[in-house]
mmCIF file as Biopython writes it, N, C-alpha, C and O atoms, coordinates in Angstrom:
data_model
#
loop_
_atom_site.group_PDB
_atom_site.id
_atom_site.type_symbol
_atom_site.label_atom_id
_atom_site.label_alt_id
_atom_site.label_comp_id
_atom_site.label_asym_id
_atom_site.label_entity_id
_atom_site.label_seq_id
_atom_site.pdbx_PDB_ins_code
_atom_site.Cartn_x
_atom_site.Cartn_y
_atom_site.Cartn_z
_atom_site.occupancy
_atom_site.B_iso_or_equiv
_atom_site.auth_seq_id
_atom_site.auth_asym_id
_atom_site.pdbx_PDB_model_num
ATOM 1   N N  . UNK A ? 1  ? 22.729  12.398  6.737  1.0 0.0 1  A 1 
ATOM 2   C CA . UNK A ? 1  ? 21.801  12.938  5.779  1.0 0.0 1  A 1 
ATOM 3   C C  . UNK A ? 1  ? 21.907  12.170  4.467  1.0 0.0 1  A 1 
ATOM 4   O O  . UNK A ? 1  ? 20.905  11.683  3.945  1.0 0.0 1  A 1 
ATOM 5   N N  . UNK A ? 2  ? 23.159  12.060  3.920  1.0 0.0 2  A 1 
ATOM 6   C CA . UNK A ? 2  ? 23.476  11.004  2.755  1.0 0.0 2  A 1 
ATOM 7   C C  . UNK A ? 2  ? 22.767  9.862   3.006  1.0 0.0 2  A 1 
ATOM 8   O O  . UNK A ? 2  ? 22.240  9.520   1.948  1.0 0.0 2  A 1 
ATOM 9   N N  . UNK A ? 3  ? 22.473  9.033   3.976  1.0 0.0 3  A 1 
ATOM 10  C CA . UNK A ? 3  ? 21.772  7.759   3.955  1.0 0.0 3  A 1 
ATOM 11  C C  . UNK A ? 3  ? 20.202  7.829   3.754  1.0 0.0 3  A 1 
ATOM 12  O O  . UNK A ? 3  ? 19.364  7.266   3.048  1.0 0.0 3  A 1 
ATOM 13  N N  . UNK A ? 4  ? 20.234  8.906   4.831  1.0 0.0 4  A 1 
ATOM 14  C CA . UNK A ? 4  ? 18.538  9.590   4.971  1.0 0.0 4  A 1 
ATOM 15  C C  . UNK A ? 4  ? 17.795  9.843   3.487  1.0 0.0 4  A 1 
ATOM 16  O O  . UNK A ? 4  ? 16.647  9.459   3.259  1.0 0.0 4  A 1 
ATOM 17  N N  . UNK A ? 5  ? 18.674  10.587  2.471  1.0 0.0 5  A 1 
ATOM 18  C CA . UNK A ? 5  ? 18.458  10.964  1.379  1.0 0.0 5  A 1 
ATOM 19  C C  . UNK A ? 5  ? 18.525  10.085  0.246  1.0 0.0 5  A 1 
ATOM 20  O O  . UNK A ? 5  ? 17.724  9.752   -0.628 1.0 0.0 5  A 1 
ATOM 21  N N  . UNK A ? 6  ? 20.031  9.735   0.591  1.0 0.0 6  A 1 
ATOM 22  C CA . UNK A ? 6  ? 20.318  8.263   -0.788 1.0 0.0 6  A 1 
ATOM 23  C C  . UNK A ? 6  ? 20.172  7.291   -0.883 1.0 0.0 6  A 1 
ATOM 24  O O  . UNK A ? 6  ? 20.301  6.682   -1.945 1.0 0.0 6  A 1 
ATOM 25  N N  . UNK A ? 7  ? 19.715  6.591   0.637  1.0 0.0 7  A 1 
ATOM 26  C CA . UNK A ? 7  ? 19.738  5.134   0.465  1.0 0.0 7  A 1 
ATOM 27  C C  . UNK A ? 7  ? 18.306  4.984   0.987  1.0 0.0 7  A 1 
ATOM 28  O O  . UNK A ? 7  ? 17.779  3.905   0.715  1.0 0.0 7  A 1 
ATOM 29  N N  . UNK A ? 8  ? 17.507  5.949   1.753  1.0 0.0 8  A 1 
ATOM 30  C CA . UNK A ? 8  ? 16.168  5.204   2.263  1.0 0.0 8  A 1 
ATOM 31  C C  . UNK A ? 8  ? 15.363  6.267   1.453  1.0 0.0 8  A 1 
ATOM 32  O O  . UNK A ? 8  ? 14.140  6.323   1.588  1.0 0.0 8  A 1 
ATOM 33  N N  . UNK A ? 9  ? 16.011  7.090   0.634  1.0 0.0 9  A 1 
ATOM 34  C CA . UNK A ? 9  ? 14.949  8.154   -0.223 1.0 0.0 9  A 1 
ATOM 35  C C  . UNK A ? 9  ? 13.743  9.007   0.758  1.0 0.0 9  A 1 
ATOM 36  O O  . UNK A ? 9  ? 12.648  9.483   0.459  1.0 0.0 9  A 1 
ATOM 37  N N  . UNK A ? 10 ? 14.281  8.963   1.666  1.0 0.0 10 A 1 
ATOM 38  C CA . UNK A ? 10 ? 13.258  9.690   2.089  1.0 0.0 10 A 1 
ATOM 39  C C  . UNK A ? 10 ? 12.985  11.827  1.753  1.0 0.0 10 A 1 
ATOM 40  O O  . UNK A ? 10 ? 13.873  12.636  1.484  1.0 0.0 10 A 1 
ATOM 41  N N  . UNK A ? 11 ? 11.630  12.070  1.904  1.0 0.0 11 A 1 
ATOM 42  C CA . UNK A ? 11 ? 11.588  13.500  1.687  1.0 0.0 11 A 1 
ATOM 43  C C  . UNK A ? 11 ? 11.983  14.291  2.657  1.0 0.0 11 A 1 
ATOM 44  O O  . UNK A ? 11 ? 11.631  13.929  3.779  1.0 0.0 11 A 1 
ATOM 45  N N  . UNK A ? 12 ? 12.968  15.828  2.543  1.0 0.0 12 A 1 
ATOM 46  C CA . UNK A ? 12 ? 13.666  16.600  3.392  1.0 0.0 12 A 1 
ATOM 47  C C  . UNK A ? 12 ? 12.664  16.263  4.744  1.0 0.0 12 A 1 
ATOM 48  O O  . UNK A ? 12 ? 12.986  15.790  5.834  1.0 0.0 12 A 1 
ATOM 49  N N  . UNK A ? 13 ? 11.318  16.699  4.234  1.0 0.0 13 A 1 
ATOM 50  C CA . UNK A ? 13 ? 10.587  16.708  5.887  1.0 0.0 13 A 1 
ATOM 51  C C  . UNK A ? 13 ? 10.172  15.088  6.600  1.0 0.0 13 A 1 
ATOM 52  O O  . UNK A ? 13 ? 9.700   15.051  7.736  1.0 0.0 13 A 1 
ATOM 53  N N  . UNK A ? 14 ? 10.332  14.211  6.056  1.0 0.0 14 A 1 
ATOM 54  C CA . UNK A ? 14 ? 9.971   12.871  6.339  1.0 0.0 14 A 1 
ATOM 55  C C  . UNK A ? 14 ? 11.148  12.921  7.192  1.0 0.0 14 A 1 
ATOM 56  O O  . UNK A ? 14 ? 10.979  12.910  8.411  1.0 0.0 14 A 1 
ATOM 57  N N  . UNK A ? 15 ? 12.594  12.988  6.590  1.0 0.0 15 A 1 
ATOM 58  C CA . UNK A ? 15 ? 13.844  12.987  7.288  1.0 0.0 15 A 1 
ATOM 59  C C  . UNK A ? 15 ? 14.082  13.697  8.730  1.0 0.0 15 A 1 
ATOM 60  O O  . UNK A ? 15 ? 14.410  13.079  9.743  1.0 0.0 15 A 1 
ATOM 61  N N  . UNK A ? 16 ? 13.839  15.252  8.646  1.0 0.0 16 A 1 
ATOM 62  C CA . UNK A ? 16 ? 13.644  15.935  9.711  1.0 0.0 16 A 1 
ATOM 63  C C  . UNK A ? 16 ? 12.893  16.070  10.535 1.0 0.0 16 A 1 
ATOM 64  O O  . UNK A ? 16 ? 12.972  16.978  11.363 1.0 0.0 16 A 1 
ATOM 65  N N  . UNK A ? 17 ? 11.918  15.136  10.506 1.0 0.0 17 A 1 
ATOM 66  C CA . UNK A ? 17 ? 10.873  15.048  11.606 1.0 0.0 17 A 1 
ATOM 67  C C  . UNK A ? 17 ? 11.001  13.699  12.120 1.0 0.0 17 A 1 
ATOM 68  O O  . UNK A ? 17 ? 10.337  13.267  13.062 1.0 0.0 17 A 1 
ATOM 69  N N  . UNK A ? 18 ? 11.967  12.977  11.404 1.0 0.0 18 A 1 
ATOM 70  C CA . UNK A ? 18 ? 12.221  11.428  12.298 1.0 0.0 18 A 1 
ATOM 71  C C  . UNK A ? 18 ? 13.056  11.419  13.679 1.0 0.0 18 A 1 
ATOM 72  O O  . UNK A ? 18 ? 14.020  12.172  13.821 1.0 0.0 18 A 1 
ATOM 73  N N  . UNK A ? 19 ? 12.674  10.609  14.596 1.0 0.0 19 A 1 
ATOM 74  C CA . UNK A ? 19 ? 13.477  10.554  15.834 1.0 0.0 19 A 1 
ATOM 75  C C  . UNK A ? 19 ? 14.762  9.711   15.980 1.0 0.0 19 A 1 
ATOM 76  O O  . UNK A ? 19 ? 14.928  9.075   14.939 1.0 0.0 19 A 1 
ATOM 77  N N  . UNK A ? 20 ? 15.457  9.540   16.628 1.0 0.0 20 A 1 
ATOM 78  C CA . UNK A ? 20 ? 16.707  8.992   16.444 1.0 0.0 20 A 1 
ATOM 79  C C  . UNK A ? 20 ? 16.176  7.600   16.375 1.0 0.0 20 A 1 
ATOM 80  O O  . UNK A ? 20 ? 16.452  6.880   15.415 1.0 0.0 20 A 1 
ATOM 81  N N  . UNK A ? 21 ? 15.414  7.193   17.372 1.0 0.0 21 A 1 
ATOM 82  C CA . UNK A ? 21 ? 14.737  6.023   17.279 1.0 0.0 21 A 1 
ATOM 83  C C  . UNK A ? 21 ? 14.210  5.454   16.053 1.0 0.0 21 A 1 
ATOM 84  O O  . UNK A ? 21 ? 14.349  4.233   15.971 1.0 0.0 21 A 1 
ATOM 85  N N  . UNK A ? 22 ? 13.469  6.206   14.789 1.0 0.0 22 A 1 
ATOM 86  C CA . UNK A ? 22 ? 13.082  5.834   14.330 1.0 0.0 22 A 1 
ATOM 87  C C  . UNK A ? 22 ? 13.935  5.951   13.183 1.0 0.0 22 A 1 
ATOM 88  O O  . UNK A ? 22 ? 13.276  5.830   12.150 1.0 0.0 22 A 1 
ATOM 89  N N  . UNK A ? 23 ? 15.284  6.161   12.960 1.0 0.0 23 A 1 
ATOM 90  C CA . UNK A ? 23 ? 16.037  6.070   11.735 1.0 0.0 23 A 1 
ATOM 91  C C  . UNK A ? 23 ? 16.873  5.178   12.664 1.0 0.0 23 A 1 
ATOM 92  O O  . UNK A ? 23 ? 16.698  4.081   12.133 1.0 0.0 23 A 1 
ATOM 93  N N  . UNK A ? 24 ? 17.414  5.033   13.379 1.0 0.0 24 A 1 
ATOM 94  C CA . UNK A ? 24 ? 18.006  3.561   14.126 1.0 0.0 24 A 1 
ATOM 95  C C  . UNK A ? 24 ? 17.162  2.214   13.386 1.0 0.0 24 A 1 
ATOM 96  O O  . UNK A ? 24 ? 17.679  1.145   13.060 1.0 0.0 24 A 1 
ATOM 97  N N  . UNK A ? 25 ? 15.811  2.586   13.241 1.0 0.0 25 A 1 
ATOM 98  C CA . UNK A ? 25 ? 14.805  1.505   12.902 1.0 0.0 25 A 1 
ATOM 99  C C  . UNK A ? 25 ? 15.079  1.137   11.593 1.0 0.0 25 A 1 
ATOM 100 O O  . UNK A ? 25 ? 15.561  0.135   11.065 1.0 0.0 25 A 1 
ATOM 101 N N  . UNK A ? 26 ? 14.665  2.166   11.219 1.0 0.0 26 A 1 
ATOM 102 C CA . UNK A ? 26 ? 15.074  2.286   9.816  1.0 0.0 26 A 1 
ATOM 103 C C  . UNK A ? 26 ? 16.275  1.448   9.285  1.0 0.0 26 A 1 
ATOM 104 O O  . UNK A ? 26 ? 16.120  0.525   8.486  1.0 0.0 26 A 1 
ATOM 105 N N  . UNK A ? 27 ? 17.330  1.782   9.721  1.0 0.0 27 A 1 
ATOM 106 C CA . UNK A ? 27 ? 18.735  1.294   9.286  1.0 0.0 27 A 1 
ATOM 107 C C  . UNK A ? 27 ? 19.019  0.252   9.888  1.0 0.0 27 A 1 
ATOM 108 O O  . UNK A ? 27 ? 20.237  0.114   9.771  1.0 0.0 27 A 1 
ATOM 109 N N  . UNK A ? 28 ? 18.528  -0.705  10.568 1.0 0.0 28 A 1 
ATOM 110 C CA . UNK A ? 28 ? 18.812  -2.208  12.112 1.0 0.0 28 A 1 
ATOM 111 C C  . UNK A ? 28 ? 18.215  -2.630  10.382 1.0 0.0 28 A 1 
ATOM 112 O O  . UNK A ? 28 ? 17.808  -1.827  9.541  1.0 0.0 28 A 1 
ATOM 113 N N  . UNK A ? 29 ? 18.352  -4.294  10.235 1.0 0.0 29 A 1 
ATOM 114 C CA . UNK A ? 29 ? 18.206  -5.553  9.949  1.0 0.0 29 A 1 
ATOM 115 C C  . UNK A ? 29 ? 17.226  -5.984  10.187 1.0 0.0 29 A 1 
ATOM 116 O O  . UNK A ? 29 ? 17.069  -6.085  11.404 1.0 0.0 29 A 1 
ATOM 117 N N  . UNK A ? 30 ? 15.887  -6.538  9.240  1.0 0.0 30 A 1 
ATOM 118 C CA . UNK A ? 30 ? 14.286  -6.760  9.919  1.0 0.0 30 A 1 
ATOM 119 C C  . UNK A ? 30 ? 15.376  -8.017  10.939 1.0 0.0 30 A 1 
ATOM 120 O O  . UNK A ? 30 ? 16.423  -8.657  11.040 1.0 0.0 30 A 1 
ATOM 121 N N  . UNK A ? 31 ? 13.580  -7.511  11.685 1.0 0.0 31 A 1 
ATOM 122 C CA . UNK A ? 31 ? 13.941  -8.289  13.359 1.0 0.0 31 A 1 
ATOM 123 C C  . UNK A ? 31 ? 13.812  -10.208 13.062 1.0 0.0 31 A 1 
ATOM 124 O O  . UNK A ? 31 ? 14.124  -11.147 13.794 1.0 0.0 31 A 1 
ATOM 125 N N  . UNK A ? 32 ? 13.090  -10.159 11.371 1.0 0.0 32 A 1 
ATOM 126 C CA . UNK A ? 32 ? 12.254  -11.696 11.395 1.0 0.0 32 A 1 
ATOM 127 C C  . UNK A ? 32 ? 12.866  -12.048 10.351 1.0 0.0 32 A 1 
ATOM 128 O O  . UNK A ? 32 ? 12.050  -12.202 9.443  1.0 0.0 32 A 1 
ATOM 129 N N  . UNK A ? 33 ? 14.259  -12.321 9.921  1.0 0.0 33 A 1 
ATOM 130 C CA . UNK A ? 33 ? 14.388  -12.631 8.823  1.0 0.0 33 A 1 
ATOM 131 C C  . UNK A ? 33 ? 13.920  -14.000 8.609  1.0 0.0 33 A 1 
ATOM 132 O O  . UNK A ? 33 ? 14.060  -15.018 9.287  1.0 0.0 33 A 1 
ATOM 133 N N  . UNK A ? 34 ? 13.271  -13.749 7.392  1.0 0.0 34 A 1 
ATOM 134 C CA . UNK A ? 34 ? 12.584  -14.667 6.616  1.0 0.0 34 A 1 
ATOM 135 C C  . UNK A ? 34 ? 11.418  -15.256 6.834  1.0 0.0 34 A 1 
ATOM 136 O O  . UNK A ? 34 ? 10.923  -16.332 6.498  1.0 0.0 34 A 1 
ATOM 137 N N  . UNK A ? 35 ? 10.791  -13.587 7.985  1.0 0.0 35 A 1 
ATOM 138 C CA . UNK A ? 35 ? 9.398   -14.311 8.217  1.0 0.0 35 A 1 
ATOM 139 C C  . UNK A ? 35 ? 8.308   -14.316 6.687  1.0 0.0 35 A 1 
ATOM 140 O O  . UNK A ? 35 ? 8.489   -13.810 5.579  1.0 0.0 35 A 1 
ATOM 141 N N  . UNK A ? 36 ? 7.479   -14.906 7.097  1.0 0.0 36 A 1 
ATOM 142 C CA . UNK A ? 36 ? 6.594   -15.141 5.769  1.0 0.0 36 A 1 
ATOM 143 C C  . UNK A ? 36 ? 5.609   -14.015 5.380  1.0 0.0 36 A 1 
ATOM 144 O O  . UNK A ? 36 ? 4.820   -13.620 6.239  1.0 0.0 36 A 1 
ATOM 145 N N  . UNK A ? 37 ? 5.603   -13.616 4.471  1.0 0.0 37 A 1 
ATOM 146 C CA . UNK A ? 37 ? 4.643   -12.800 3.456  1.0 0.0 37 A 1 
ATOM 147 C C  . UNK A ? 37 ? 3.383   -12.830 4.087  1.0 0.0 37 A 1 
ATOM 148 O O  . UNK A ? 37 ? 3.034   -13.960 4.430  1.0 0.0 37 A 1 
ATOM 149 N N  . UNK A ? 38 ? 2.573   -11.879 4.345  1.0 0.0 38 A 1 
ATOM 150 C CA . UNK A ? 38 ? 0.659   -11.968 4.535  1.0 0.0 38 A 1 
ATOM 151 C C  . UNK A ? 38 ? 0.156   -13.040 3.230  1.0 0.0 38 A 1 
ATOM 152 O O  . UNK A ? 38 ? 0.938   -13.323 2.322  1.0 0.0 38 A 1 
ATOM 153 N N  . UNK A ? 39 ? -0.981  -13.473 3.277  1.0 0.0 39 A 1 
ATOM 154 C CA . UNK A ? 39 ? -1.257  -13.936 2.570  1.0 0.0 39 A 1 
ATOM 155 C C  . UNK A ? 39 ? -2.271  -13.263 1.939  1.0 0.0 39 A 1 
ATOM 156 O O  . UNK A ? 39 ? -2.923  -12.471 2.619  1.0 0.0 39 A 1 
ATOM 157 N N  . UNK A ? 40 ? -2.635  -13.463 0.382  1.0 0.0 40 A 1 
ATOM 158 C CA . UNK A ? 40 ? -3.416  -12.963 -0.798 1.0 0.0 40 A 1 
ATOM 159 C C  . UNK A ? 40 ? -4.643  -11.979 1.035  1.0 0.0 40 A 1 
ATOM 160 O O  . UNK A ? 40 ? -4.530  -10.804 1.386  1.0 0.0 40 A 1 
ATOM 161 N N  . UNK A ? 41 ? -5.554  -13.015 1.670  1.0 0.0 41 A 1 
ATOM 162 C CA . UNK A ? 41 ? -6.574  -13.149 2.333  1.0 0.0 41 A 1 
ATOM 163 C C  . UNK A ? 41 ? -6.060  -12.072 3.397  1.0 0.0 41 A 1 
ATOM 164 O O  . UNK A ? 41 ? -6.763  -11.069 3.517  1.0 0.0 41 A 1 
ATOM 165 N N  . UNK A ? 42 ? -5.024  -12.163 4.103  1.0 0.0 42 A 1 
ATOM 166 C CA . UNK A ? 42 ? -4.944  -11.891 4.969  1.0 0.0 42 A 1 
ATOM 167 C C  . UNK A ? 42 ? -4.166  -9.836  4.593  1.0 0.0 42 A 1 
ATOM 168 O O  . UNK A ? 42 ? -4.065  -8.975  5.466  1.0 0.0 42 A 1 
ATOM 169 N N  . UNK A ? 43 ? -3.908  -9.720  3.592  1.0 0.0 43 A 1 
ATOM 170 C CA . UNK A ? 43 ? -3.528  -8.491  2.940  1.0 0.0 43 A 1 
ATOM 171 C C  . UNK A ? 43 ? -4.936  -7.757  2.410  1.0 0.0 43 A 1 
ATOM 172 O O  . UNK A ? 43 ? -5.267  -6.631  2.783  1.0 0.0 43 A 1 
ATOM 173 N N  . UNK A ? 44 ? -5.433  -8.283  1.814  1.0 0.0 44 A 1 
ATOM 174 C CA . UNK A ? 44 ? -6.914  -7.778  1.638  1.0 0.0 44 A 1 
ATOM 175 C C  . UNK A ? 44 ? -7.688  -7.114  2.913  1.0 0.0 44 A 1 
ATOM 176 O O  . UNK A ? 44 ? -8.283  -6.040  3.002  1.0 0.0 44 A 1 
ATOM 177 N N  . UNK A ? 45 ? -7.436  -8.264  3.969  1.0 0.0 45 A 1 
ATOM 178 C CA . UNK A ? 45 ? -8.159  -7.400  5.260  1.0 0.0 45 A 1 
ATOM 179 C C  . UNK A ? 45 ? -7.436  -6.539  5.926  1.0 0.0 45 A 1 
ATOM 180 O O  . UNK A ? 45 ? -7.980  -5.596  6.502  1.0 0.0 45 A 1 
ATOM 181 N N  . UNK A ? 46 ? -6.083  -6.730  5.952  1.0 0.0 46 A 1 
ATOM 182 C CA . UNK A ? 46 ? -5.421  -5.499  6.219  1.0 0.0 46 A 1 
ATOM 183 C C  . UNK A ? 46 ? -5.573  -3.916  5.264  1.0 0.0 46 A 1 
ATOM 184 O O  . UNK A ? 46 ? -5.507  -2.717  5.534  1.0 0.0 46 A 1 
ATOM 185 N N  . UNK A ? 47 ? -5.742  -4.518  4.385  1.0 0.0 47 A 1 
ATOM 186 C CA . UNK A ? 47 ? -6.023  -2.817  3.391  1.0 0.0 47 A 1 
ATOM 187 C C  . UNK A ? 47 ? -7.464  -2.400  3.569  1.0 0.0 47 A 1 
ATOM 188 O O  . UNK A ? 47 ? -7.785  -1.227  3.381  1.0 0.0 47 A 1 
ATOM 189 N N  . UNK A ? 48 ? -8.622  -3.610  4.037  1.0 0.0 48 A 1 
ATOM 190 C CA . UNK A ? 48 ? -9.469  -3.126  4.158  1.0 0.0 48 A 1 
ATOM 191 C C  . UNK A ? 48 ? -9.609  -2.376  5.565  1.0 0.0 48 A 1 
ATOM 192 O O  . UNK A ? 48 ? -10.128 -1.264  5.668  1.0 0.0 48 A 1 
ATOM 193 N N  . UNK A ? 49 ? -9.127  -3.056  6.562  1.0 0.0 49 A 1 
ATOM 194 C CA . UNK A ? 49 ? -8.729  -2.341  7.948  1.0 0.0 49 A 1 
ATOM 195 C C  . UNK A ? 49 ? -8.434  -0.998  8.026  1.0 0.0 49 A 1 
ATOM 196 O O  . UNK A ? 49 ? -9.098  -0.164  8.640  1.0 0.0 49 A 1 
ATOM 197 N N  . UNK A ? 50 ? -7.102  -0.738  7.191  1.0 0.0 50 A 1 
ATOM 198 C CA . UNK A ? 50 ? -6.202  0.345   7.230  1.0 0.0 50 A 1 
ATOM 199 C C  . UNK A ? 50 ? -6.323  1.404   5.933  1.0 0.0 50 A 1 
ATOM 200 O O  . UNK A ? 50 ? -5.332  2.002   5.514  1.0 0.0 50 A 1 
ATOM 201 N N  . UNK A ? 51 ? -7.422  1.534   5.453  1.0 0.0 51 A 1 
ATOM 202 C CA . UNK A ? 51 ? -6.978  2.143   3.794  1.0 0.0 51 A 1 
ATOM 203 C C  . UNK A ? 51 ? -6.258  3.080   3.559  1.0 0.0 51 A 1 
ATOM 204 O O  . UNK A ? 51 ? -6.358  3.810   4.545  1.0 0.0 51 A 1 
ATOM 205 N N  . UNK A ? 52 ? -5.594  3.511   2.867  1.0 0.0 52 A 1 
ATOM 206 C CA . UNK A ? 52 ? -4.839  5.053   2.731  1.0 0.0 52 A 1 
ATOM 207 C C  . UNK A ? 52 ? -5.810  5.941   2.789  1.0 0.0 52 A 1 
ATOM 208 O O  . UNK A ? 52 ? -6.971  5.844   2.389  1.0 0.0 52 A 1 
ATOM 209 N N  . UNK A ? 53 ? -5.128  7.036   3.445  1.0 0.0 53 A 1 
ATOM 210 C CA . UNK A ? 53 ? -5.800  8.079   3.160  1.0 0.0 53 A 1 
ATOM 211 C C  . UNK A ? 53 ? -6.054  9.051   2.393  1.0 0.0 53 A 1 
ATOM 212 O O  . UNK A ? 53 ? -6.836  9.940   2.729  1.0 0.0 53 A 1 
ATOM 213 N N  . UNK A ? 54 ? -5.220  9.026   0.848  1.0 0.0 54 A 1 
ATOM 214 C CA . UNK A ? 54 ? -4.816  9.651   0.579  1.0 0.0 54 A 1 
ATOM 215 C C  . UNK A ? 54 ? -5.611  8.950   -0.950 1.0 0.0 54 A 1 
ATOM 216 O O  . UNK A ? 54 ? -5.801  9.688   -1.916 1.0 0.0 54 A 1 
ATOM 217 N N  . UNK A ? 55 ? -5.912  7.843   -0.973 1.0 0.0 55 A 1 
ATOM 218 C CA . UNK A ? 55 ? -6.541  7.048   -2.159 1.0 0.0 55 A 1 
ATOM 219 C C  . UNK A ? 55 ? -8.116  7.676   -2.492 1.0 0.0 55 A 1 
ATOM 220 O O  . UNK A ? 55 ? -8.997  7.746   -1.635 1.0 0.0 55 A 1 
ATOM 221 N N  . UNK A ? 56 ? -8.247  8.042   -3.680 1.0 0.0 56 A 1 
ATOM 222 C CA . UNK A ? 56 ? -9.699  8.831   -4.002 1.0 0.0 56 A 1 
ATOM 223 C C  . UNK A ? 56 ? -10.316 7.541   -4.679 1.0 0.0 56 A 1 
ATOM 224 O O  . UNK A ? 56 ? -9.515  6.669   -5.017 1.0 0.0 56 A 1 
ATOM 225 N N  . UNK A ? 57 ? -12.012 7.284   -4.968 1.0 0.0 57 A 1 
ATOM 226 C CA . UNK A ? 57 ? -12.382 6.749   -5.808 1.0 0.0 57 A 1 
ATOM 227 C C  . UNK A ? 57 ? -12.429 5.177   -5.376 1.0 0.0 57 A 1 
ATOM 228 O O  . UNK A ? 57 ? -13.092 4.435   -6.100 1.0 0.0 57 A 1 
ATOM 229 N N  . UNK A ? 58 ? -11.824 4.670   -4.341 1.0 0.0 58 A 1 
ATOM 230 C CA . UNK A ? 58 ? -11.719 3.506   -3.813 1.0 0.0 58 A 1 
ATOM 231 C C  . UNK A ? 58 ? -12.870 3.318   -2.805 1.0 0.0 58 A 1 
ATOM 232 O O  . UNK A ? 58 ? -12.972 2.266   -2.173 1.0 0.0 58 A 1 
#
């Protein structure tokens, strides 16, 4: 719970609804170190793809 809370900040229910799998994920080493950044182009179409849902006015 200390890691869950202090080190990845996550909220009580973000925490308790994660699967073992997915705080294993959480805490493993990215799989690509030092893969490269999206680019300016290629981040744009991803936000346009994916927008939040939660963003008003956009």
């Amino acid at each position: 719970m200390a890691v869950g809370f202090g080190v990845l900040r996550l909220s009580p229910e973000a925490f308790w609804t994660m699967t073992p799998r997915e705080l294993s994920s959480a805490l493993s080493p990215p799989r690509q170190v030092g893969a490269a950044a999206p680019s300016p182009a290629e981040l744009f179409g991803l936000m346009r793809r994916f927008p939040d849902a939660d963003r008003q006015g956009s």
